[in-house]
C-alpha positions as CSV (number, residue, x, y, z in Angstrom):
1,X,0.0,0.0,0.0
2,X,1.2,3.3,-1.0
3,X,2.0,5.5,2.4
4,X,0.6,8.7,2.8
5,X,2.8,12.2,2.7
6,X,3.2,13.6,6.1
7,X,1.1,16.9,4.6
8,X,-1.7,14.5,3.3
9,X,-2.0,12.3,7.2
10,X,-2.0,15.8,8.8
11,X,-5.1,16.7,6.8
12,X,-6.8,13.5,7.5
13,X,-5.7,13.4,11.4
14,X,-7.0,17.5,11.2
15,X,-10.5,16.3,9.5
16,X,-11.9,13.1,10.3
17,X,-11.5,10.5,12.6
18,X,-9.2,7.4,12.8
19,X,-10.5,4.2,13.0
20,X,-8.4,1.7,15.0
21,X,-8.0,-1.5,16.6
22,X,-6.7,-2.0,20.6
23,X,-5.7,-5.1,22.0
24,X,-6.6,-5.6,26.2
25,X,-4.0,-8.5,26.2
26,X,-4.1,-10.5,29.8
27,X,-1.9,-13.0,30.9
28,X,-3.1,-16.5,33.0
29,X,-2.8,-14.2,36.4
30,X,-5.3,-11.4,34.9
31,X,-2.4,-9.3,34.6
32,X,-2.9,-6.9,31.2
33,X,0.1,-5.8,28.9
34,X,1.2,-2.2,28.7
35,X,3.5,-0.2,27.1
36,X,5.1,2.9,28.0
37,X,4.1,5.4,24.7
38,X,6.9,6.3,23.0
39,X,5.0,9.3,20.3
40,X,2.0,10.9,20.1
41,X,-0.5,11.3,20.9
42,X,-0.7,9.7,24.7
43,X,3.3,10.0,24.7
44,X,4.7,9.4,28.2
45,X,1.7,7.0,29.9
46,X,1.3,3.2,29.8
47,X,-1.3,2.4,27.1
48,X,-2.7,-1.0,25.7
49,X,-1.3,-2.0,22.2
50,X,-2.9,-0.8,19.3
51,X,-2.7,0.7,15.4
52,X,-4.8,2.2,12.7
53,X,-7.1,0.4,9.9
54,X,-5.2,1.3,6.7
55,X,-7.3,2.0,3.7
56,X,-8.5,-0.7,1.6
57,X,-7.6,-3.4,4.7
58,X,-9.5,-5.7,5.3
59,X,-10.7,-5.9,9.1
60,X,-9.2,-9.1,9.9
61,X,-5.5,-8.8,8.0
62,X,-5.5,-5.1,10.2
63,X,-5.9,-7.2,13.1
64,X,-3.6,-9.9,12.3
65,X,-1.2,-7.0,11.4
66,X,-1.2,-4.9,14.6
67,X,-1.2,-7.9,16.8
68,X,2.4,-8.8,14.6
69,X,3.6,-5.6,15.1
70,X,2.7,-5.0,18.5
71,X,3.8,-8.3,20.0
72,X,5.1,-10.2,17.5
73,X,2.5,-13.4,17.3
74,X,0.7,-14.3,14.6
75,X,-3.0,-14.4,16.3
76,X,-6.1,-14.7,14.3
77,X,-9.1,-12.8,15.2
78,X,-11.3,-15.5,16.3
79,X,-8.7,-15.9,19.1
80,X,-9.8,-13.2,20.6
81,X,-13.1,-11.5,22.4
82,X,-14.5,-8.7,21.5
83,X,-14.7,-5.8,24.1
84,X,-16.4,-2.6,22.7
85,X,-15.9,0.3,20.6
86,X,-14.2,3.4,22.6
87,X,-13.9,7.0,21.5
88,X,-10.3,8.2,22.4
89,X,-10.4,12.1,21.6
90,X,-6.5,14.0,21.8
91,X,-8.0,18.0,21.6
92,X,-4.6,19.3,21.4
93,X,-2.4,15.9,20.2
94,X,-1.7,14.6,17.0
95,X,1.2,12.2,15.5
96,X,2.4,15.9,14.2
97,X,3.1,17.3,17.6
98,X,1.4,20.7,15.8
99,X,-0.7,22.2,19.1
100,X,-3.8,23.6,16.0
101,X,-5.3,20.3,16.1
102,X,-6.3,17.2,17.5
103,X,-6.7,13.4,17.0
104,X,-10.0,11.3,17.3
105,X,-9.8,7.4,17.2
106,X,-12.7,5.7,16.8
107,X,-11.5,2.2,18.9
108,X,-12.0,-1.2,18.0
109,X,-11.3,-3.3,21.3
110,X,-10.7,-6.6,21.7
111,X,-9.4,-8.7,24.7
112,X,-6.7,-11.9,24.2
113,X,-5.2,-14.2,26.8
114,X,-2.1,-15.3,26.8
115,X,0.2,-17.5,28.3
116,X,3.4,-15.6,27.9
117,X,4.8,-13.0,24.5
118,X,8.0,-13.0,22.6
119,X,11.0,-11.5,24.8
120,X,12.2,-9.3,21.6
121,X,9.1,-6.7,21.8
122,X,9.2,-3.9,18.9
123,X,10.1,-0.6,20.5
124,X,8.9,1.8,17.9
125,X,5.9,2.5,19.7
126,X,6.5,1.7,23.5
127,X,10.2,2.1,25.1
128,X,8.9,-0.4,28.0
129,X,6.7,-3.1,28.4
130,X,4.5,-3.7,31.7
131,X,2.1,-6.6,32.8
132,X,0.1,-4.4,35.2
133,X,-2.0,-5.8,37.9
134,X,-5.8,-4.6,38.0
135,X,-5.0,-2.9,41.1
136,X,-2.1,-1.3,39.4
137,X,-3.9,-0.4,36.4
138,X,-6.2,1.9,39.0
139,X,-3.6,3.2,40.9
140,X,-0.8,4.4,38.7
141,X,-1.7,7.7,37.8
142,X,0.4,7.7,34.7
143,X,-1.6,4.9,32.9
144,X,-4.0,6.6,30.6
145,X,-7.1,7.4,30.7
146,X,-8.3,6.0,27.6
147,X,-7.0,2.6,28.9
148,X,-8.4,2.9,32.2
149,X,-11.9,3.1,29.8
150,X,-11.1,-0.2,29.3
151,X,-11.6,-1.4,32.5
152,X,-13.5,1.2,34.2
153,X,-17.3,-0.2,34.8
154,X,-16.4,-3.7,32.2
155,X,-18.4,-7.1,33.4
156,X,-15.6,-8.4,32.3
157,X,-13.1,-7.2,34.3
158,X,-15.3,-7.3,37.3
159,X,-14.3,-9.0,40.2
């Protein structure tokens, strides 16, 4: 697929939203995998992994992308269990770091469990790599807030 200039992203990012897929991945002791965010927007807080839908990709070979290039495992989509879709709204963020505009997502979530990940994680999006407690995930005050959304109120994390 053709990649986009940095001018023409900017004027999508400026004018529509995003649409993207997040992955709520939980090991056997309920702990959930975090990264610390290495760019913008939601640089400098521990954050689920995630990526954007390219255009003209199919739902399921984005998912089987991100989840590759997020952890490294090739994971089809029925291996997972869908969660919700999440607004995640950046008013003054973008990939641009330019303060005029922001970024909306419009967020895909879906949870995995696994056993254990790869030890050689990709650091182009996170520098560090957490599996966070529930109680951590509530306490640390510099996980985000668009991953505590995850949790926040969820049957499924209930308990």
């Amino acid at each position: 697929m053709p990649r986009l200039s940095e001018e023409d992203f900017k004027n999508i990012v400026k004018n529509t939203p995003l649409i993207s897929i997040d992955l709520v991945i939980e090991n056997s002791k309920g702990e959930i995998f975090l990264g610390w965010r290495n760019n913008l927007p939601a640089k400098g807080y521990w954050f689920v992994p995630g990526g954007r839908i390219l255009k003209n990709e199919h739902f399921e070979d984005a998912f089987k992308r991100i989840v590759k290039s997020e952890t490294g495992l090739d994971l089809p989509l029925e291996d997972s269990v869908f969660l919700g879709i999440y607004e995640h709204i950046y008013p003054d963020e973008n990939f641009s770091g330019d303060p005029a505009f922001g970024t909306h997502y419009i967020v895909i979530a879906y949870r995995i469990k696994l056993s254990e990940l790869p030890e050689n994680l990709p650091h182009e999006q996170h520098t560090e790599y957490w599996w966070a407690s529930l109680d951590n995930i509530f306490e640390d005050p510099n996980i985000h807030e668009n991953t505590l959304n995850y949790f926040n109120g969820h049957p499924s994390f209930a308990g």
